[in-house]
C-alpha positions as a Markdown table, in Angstrom:
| # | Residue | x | y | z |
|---|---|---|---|---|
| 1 | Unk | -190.0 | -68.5 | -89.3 |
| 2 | Unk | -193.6 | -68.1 | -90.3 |
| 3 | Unk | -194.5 | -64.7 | -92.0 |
| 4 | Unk | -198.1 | -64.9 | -90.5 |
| 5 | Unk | -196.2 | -64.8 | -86.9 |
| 6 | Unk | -193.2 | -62.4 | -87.7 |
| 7 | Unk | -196.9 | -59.8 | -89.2 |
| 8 | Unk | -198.3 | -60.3 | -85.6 |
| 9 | Unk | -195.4 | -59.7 | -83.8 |
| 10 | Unk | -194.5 | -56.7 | -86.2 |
| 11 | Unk | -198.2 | -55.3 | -86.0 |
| 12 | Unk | -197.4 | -55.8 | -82.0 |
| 13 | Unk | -194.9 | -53.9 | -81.8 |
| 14 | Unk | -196.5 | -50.7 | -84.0 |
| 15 | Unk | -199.7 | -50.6 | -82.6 |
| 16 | Unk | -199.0 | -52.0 | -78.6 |
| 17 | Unk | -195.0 | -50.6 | -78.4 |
| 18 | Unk | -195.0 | -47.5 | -80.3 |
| 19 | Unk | -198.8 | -46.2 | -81.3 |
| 20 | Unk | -197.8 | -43.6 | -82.9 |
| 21 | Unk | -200.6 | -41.1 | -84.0 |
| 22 | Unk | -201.8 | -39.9 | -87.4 |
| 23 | Unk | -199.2 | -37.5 | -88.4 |
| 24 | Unk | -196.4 | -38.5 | -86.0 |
| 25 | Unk | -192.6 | -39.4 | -87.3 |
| 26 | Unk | -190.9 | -42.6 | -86.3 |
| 27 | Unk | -187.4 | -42.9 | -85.7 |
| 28 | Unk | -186.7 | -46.5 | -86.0 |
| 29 | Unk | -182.9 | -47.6 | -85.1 |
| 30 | Unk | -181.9 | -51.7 | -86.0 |
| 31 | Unk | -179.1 | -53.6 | -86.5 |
| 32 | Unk | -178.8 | -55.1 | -90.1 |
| 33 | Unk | -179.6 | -58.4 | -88.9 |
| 34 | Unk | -183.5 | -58.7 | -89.9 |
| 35 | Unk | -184.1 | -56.2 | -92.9 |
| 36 | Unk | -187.1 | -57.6 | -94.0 |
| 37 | Unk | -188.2 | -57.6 | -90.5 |
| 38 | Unk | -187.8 | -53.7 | -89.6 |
| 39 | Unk | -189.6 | -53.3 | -93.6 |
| 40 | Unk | -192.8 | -55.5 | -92.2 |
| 41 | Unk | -192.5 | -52.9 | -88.8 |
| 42 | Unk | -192.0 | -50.4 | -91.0 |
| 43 | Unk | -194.8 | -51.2 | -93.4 |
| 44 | Unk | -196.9 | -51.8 | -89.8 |
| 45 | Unk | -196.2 | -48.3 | -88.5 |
| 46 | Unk | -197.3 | -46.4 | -91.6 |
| 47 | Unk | -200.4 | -48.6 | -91.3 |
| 48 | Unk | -200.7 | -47.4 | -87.4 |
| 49 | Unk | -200.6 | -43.5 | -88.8 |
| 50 | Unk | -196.9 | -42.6 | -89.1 |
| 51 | Unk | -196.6 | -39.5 | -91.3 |
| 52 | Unk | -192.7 | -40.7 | -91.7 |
| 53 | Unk | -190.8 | -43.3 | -90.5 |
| 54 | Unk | -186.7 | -42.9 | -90.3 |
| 55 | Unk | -184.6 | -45.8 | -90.3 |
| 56 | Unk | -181.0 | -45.7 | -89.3 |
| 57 | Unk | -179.2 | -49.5 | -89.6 |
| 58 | Unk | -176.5 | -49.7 | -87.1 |
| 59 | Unk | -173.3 | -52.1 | -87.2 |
| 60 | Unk | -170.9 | -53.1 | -84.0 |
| 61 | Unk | -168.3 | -53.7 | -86.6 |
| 62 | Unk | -168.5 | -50.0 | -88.0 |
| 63 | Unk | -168.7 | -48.9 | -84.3 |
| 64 | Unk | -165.7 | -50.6 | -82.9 |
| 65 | Unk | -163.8 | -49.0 | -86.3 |
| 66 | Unk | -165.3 | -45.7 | -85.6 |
| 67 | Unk | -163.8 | -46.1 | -81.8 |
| 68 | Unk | -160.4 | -46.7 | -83.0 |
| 69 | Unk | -160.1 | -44.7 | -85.7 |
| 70 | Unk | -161.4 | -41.6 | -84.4 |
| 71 | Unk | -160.0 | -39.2 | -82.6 |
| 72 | Unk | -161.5 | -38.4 | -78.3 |
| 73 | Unk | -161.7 | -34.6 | -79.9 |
| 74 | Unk | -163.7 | -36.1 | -82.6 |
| 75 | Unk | -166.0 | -38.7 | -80.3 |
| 76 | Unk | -166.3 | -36.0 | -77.9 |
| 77 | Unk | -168.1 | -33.3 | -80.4 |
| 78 | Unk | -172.1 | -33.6 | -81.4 |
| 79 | Unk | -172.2 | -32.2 | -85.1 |
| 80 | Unk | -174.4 | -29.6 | -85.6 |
| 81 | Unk | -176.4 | -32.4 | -88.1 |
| 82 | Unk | -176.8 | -34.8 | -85.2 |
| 83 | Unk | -177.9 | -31.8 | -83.0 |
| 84 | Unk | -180.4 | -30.8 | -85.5 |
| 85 | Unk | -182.3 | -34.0 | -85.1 |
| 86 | Unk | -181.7 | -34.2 | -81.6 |
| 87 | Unk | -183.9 | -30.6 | -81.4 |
| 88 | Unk | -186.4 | -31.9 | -84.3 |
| 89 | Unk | -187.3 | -35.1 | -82.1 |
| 90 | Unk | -187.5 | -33.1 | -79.2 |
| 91 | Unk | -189.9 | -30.2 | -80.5 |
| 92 | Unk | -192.0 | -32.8 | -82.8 |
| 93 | Unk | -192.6 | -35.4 | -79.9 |
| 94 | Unk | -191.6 | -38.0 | -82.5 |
| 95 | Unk | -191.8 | -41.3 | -81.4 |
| 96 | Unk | -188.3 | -43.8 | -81.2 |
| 97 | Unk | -188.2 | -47.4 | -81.8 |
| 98 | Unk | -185.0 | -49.6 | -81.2 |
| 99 | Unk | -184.8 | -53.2 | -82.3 |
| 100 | Unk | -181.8 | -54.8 | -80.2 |
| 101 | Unk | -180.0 | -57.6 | -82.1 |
| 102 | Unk | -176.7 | -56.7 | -80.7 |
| 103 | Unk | -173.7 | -59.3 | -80.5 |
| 104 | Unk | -173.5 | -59.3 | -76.5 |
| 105 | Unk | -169.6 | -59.8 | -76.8 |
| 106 | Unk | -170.1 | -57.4 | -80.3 |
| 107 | Unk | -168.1 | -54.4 | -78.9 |
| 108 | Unk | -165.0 | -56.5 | -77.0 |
| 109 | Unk | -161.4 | -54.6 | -77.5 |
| 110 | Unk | -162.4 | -51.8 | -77.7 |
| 111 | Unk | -160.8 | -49.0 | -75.4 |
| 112 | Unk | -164.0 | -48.4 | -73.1 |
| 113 | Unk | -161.7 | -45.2 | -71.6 |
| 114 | Unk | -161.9 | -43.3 | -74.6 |
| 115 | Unk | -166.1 | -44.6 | -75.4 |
| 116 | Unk | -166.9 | -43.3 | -71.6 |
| 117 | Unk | -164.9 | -39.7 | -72.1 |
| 118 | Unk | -166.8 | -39.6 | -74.9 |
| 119 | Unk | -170.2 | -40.3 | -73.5 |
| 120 | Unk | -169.2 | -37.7 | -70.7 |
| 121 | Unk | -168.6 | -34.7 | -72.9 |
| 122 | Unk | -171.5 | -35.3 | -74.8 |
| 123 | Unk | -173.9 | -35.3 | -72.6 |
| 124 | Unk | -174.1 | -32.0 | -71.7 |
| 125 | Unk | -175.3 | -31.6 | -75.1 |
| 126 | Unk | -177.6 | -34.5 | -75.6 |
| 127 | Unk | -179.4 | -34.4 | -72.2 |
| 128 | Unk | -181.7 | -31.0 | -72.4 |
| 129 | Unk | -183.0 | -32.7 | -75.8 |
| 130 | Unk | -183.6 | -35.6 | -73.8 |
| 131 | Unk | -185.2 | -33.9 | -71.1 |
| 132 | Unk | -187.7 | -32.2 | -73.6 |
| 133 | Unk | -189.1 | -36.1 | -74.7 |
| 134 | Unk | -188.7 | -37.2 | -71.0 |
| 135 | Unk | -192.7 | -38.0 | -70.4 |
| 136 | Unk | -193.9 | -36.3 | -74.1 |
| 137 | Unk | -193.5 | -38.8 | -76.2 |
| 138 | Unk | -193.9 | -42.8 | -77.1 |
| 139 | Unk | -190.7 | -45.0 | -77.1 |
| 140 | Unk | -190.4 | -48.5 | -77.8 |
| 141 | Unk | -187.3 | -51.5 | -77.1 |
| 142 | Unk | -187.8 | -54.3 | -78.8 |
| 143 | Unk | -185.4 | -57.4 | -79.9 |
| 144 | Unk | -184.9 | -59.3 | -82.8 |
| 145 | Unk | -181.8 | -62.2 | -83.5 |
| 146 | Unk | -178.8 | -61.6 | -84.7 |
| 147 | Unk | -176.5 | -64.3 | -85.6 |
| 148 | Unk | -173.9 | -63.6 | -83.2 |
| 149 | Unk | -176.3 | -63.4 | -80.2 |
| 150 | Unk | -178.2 | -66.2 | -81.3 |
| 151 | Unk | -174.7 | -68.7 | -81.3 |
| 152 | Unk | -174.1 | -67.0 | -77.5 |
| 153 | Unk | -177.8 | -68.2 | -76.4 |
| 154 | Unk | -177.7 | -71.8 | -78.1 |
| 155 | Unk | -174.0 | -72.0 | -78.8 |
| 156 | Unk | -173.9 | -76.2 | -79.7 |
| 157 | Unk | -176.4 | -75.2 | -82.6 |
| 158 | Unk | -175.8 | -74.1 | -85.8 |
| 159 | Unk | -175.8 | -70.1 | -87.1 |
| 160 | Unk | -179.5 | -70.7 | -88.8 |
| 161 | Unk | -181.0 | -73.4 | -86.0 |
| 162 | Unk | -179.5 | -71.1 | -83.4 |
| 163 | Unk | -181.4 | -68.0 | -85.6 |
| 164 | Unk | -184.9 | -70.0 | -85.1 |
| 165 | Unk | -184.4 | -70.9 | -81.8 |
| 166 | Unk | -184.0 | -67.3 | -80.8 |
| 167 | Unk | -186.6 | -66.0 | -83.1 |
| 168 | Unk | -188.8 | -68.6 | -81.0 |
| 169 | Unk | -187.7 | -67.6 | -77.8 |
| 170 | Unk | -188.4 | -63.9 | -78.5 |
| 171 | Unk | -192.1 | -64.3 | -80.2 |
| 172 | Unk | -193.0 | -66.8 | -76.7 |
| 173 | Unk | -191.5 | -64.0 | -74.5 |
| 174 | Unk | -193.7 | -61.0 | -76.3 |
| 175 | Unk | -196.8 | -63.3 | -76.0 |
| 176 | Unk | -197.3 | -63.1 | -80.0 |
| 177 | Unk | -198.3 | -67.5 | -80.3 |
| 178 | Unk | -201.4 | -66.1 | -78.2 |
| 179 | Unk | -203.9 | -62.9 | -79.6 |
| 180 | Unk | -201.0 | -60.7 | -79.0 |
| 181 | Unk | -202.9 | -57.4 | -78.7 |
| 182 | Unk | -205.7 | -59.3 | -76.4 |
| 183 | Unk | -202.9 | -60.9 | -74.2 |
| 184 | Unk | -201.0 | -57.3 | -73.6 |
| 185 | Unk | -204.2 | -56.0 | -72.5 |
| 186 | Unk | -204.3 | -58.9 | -70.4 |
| 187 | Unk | -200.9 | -58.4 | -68.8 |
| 188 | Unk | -200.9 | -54.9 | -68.6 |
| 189 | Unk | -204.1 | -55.1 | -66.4 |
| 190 | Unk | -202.5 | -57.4 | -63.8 |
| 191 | Unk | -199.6 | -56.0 | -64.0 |
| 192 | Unk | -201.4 | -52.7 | -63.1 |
| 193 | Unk | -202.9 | -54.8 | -60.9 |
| 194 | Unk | -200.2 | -55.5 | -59.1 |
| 195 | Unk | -198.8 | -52.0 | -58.7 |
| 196 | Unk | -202.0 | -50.9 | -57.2 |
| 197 | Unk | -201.6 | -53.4 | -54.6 |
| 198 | Unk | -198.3 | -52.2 | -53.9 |
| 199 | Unk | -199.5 | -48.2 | -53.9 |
| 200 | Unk | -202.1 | -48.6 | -51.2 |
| 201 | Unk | -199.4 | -50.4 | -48.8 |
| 202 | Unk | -198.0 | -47.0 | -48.0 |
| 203 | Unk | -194.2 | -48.4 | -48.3 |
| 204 | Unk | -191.5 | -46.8 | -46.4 |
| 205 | Unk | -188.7 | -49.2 | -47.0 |
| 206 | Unk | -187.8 | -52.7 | -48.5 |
| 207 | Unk | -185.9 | -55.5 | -47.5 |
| 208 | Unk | -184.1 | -57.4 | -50.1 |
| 209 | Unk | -182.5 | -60.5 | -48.9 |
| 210 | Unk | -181.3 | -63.7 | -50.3 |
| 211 | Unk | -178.9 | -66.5 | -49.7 |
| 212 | Unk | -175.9 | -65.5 | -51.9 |
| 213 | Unk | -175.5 | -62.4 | -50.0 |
| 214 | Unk | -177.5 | -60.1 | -50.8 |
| 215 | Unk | -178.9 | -58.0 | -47.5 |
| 216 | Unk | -179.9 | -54.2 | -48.9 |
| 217 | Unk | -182.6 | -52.0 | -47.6 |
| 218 | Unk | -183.2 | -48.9 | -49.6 |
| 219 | Unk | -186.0 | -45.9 | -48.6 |
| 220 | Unk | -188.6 | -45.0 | -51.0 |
| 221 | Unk | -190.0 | -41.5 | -52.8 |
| 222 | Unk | -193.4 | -40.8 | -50.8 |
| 223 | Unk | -194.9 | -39.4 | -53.7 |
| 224 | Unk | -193.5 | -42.1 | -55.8 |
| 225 | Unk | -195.3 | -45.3 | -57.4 |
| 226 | Unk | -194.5 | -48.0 | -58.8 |
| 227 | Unk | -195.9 | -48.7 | -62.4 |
| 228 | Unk | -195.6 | -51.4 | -64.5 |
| 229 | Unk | -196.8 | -52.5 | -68.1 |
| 230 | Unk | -197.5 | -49.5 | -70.2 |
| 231 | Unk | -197.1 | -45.8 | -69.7 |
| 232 | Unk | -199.1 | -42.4 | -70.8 |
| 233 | Unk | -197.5 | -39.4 | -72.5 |
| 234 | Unk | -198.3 | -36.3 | -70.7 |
| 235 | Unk | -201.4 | -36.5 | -73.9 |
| 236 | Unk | -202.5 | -39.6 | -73.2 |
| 237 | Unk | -201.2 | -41.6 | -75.5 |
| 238 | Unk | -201.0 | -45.0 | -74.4 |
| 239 | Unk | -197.8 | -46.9 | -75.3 |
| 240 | Unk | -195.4 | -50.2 | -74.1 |
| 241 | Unk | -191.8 | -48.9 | -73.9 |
| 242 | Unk | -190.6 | -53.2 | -73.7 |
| 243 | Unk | -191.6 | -55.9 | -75.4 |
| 244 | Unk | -191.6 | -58.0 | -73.2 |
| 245 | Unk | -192.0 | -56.9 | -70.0 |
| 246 | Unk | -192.4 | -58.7 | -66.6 |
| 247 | Unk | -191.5 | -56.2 | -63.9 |
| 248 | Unk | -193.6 | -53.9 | -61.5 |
| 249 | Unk | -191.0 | -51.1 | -61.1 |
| 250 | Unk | -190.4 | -48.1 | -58.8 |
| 251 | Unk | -187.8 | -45.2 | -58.3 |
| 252 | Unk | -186.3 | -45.1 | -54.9 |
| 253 | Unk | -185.2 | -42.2 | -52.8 |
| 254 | Unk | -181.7 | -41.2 | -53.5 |
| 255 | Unk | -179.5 | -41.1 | -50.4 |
| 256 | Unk | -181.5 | -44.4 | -48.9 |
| 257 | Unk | -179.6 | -47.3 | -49.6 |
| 258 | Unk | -177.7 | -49.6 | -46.7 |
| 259 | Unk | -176.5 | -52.9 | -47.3 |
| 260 | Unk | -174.9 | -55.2 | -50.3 |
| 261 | Unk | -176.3 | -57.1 | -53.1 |
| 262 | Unk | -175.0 | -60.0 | -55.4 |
| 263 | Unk | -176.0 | -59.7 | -59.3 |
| 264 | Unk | -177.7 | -63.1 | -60.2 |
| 265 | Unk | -177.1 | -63.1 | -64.1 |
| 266 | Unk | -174.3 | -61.2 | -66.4 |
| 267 | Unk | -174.6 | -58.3 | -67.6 |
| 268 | Unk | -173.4 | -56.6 | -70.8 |
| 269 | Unk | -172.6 | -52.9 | -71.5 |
| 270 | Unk | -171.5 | -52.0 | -74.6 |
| 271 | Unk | -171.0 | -55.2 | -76.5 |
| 272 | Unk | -169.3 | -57.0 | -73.1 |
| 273 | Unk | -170.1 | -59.3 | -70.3 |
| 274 | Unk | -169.7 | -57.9 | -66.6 |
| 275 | Unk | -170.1 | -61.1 | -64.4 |
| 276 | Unk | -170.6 | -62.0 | -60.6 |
| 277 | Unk | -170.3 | -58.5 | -59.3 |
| 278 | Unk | -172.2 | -57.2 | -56.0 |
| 279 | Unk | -172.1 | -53.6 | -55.1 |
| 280 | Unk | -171.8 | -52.4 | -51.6 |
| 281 | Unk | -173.9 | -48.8 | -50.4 |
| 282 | Unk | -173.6 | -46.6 | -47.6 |
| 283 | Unk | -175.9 | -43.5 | -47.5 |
| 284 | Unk | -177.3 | -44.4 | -50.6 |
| 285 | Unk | -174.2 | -44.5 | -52.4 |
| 286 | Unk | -172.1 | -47.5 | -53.6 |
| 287 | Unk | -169.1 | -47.2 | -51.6 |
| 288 | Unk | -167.6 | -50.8 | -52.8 |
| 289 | Unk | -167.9 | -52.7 | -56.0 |
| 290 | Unk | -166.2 | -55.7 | -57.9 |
| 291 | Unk | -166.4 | -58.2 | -60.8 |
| 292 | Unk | -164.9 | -61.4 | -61.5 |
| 293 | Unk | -164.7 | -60.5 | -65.0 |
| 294 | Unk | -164.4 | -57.2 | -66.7 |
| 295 | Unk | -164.0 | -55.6 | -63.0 |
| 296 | Unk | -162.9 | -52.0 | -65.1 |
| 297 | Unk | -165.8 | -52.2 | -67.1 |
| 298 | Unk | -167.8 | -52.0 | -63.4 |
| 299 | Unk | -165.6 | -49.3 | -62.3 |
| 300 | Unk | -166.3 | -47.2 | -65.3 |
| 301 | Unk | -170.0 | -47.9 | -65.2 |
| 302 | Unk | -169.9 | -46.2 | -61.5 |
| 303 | Unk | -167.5 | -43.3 | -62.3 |
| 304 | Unk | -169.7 | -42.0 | -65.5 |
| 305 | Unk | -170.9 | -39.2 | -63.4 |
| 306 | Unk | -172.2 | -37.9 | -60.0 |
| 307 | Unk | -175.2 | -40.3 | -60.3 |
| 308 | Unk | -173.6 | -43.3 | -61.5 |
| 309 | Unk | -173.0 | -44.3 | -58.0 |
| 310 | Unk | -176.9 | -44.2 | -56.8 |
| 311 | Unk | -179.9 | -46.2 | -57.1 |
| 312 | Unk | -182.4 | -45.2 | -59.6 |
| 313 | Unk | -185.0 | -48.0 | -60.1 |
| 314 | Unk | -186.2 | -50.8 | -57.9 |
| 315 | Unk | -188.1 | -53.6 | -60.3 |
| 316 | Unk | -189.8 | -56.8 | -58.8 |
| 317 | Unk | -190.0 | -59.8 | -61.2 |
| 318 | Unk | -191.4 | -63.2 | -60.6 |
| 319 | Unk | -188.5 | -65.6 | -60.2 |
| 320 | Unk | -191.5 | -68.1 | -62.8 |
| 321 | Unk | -191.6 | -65.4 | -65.2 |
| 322 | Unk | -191.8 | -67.0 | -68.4 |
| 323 | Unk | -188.5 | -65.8 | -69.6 |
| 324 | Unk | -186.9 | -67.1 | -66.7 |
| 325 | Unk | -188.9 | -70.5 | -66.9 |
| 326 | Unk | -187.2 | -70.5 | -71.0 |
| 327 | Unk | -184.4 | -71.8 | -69.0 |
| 328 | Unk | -182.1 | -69.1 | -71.1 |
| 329 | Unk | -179.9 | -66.7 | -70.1 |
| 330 | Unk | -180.2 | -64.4 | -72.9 |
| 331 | Unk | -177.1 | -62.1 | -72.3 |
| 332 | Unk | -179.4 | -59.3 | -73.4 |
| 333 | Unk | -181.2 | -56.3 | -70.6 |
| 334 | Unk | -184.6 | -56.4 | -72.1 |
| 335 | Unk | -184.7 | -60.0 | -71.6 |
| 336 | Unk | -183.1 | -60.3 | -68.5 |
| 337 | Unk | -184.1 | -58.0 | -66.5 |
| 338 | Unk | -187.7 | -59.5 | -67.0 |
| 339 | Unk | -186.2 | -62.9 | -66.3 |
| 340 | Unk | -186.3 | -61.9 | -61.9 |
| 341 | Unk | -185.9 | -59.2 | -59.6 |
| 342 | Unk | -183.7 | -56.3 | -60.6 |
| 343 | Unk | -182.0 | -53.0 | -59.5 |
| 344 | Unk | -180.9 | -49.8 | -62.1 |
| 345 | Unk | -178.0 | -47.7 | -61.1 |
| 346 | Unk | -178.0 | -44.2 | -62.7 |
| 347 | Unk | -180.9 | -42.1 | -63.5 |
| 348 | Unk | -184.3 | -42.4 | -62.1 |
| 349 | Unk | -187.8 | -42.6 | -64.0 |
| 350 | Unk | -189.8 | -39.0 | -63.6 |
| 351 | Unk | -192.7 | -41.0 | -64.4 |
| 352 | Unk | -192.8 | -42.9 | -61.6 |
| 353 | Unk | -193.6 | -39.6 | -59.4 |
| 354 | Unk | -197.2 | -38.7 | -59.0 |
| 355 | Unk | -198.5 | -36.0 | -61.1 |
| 356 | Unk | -195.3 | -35.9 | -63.0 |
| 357 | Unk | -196.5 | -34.0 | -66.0 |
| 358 | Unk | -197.7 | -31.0 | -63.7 |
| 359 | Unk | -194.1 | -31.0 | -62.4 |
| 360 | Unk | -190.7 | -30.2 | -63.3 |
| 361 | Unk | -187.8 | -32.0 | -63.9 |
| 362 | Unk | -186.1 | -30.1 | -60.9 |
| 363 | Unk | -188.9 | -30.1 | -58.5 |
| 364 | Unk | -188.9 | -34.2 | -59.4 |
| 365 | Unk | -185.2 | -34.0 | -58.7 |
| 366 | Unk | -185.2 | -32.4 | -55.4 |
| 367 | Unk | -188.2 | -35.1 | -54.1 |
| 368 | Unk | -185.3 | -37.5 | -54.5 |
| 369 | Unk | -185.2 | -38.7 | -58.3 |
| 370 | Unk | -181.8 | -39.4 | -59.1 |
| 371 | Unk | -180.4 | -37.7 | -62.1 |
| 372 | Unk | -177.8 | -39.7 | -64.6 |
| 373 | Unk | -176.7 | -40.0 | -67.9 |
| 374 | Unk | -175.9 | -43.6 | -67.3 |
| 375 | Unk | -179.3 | -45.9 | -66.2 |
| 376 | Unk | -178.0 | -49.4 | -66.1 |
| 377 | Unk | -179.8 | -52.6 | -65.1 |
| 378 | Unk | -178.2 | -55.5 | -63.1 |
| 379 | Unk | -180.3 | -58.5 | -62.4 |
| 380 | Unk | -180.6 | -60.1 | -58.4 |
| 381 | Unk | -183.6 | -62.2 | -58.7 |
| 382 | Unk | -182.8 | -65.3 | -57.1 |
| 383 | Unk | -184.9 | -69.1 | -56.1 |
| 384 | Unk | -185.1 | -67.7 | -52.8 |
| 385 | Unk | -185.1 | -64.1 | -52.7 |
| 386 | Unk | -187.4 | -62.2 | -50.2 |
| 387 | Unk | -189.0 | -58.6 | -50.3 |
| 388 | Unk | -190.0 | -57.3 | -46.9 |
| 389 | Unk | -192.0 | -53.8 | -47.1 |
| 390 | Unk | -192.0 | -51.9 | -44.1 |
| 391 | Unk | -195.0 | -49.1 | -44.5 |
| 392 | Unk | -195.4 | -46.1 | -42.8 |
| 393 | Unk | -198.2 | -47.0 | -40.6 |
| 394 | Unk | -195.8 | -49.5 | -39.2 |
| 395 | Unk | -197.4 | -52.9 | -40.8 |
| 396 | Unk | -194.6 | -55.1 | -41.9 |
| 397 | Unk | -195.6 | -57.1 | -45.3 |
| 398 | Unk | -194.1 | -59.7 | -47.5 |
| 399 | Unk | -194.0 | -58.8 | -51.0 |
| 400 | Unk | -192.2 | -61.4 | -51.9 |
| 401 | Unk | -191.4 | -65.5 | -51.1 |
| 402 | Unk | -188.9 | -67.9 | -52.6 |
| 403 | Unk | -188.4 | -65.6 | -55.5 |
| 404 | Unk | -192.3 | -65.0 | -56.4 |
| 405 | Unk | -195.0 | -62.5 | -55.3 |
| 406 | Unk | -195.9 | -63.1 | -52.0 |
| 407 | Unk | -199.4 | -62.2 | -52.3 |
């Protein structure tokens, strides 16, 4: 791959993802697939004004040894090290950066019991630090390959054609072959665009219907919005939390959910595929699910908590978004949940709530946020999906036709 394209996509990512400002820390979290990649993103975010940037390499191999080898006491604690950068994020508003290269099959046999006790116990813990960033601060997903991933999206290639095949995939998706900073500006004013249109409609409910099943309407937040593109700290600092991004997205009302729908594409969680599941609501809550593959995997996903069982985002993607028109199914979120329509289970976006930084988190909970520790993405876009919006000065309007925006 071409240094002069992997600079651009690098500089992308510092000064369009993250933007951090003069004096700000980094905390930049990678696989060890790409090292002299996260250096060049490294090298770009001290350029952007990072005052420190902190790498931590990560390894599904040392985290599958770390889940059998360790004891649930041991899984279940946060050391008062880990803790301590937990609060120094938190009061410094430093900025986060991930770059996903994971093996989606990366994490398979081990005990997903003993990972989601884990994750249950501690959260308690983990969550107020989170709830300090929520809205403060500028975060960043991003992907680079991985040789594992890269075999699961072009498995009759070899490791290193598969490597540059996925490289190319990602740099099309995040728009770098163009002016990359002129063509986010570019996408993040139609996508804002887009959710304008959406705002002045008033919308009450959606429809979400298509021919593999899927027949769900779910009741919206009246002071919610749906954003898309990039987001504003509560200092108005401007910043993309995906590369890429596709999706015009909105959190629902908890409690207003009636119907079923059919997941379109797999999806992973925690280093393994769920596939052709649909989940089944009643008074907001899923009251049925199931899997053809990795069905316990669902189950556990659902049982995490309270909140696991409740919608908290409603995204609409063009079924001709240019990930989806790649023709690959990437086995990765960030990828395809921009590839069509999708739903999140879990926690809910404060952001999406007018005025949000002039509220709390409880008085954005009891407008109907829902409140997780899980937030997990399931793709339903489909050739023929349809959005219906019913509004509350009783116009009906189609949002979407055939999988595409309808207007």
């Amino acid at each position: 791959m071409q240094k002069t394209r992997l600079r651009r996509y690098a500089k992308l990512i510092a000064k369009m993802g993250v933007n951090p400002q003069k004096g700000q820390d980094v905390f930049l979290t990678a696989g060890l697939d790409q090292p002299e990649f996260v250096a060049m993103v490294t090298d770009e975010l001290y350029k952007a004004g990072a005052r420190k940037v902190i790498v931590k390499f990560t390894s599904q191999a040392l985290s599958k040894l770390h889940y059998r080898h360790r004891s649930l006491k041991t899984l279940s604690t946060v050391d008062s090290f880990e803790e301590a950068e937990l609060r120094y994020m938190a009061e410094h508003c430093a900025c986060r950066l991930f770059l996903d290269s994971d093996d989606p099959d990366g994490l398979k046999g081990v005990n997903m019991e003993k990972v989601a006790r884990s994750q249950q116990a501690t959260y308690p813990v983990i969550k107020p630090y989170r709830d300090m960033m929520d809205g403060k601060h500028q975060w960043c997903i991003a992907a680079v390959p991985g040789a594992a991933w890269a075999k699961k999206v072009f498995p009759g290639e070899r490791t290193s054609t598969a490597v540059e095949k996925l490289w190319e995939a990602i740099l099309s998706a995040a728009r770098v072959d163009e002016d990359p900073v002129a063509a986010w500006e570019a996408h993040n004013e139609n996508l804002k665009n887009r959710c304008e249109y959406l705002n002045n409609l008033g919308i009450e409910t959606i429809e979400l219907r298509s021919g593999n099943g899927t027949d769900l309407r779910i009741g919206m937040i009246p002071e919610a919005i749906f954003c898309g593109g990039g987001e504003t700290t509560d200092k108005g600092v401007f910043f993309n939390p995906n590369i890429p991004t596709e999706e015009c997205f909105i959190t629902p009302m908890r409690g207003k959910a009636e119907g079923i729908v059919y997941s379109s594409k797999p999806l992973c969680h925690h280093g393994q595929l769920i596939e052709n599941f649909y989940f089944r609501f009643e008074g907001g809550k899923v009251v049925e699910a199931h899997a053809e593959k990795n069905d316990d995997l669902l189950q556990k996903i659902i049982n995490m908590d309270e909140g696991a069982r409740y919608l908290g985002e409603v995204a609409l993607v063009p079924y001709n978004s240019p990930i989806n028109l790649s023709g690959l199914i990437f086995y990765n979120t960030l990828f395809d949940e921009n590839a069509c329509c999708h739903l999140a289970l879990g926690a809910g976006f404060a952001d999406t709530i007018r005025d949000c930084h002039g509220k709390t988190l409880d008085e954005i909970h009891a407008l109907g946020v829902n409140d997780s520790m899980v937030h997990k993405d399931f793709m339903i876009g489909t050739a023929d999906f349809s959005v219906i919006a019913h509004c509350r000065d009783g116009r009906t309007v189609e949002i979407f036709r055939d999988g595409n925006w309808a207007f």
